[in-house]
C-alpha atoms as one frame of an Amber mdcrd trajectory, in Angstrom:
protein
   1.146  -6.370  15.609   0.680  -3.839  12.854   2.185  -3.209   9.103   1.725
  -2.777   5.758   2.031  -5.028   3.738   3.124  -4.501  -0.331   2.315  -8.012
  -1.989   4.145  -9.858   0.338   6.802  -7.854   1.212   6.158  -5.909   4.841
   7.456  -2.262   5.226  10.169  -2.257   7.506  10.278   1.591   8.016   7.556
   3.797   9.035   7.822   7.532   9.338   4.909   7.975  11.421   1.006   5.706
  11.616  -1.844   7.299  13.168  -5.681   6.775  12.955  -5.744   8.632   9.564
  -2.729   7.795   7.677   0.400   6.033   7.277   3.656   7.185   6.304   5.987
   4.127   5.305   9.155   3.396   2.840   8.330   1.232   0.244  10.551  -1.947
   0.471  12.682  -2.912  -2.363  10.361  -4.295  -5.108  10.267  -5.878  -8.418
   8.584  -3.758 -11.333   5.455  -5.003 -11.847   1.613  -4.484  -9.930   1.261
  -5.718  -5.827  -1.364  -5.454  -3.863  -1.014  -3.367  -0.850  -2.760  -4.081
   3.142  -2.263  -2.674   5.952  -2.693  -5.380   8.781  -3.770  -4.893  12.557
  -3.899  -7.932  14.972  -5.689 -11.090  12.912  -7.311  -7.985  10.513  -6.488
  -6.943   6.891  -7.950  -4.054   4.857  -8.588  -4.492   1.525  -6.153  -4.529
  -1.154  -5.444  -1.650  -3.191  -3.091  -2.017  -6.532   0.350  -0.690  -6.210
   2.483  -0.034  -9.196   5.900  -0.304  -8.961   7.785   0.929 -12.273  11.460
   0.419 -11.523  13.639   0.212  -8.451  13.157   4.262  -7.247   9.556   4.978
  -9.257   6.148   3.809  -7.788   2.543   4.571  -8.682   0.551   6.599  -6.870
   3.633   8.662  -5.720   2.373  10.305  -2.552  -0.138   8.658  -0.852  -3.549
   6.482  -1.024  -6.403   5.876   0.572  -7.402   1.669   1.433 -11.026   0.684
   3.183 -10.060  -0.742   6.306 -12.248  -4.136   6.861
């Protein structure tokens, strides 16, 4: 199974995933920092800080990139 993780809150919707990027919703988060993965099978890429500023604002706003390993 794969997902992305945001702390330790999985996405629930993804818009598309291929071998170069992800496109997921953000799930409903607290304001404050998480660290986000994005899991395949037993594997986990490092984190990368996520900043989540209110309910509807997060930081980066488009997209990031995360070594997988």
């Amino acid at each position: 199974m794969s997902y992305v993780l945001f702390g330790s809150t999985q996405a629930s919707i993804y818009e598309s995933w291929n071998d170069t990027r992800i496109v997921c919703r953000v799930p409903s988060l607290q304001a404050g920092t998480v660290q986000v993965k994005v899991v395949i099978g037993a594997a986990a890429s490092n984190g990368m800080d996520f900043r989540v500023t209110s309910n509807d604002t997060y930081e980066p706003n488009d997209s990031f990139d995360t070594a997988y390993g």
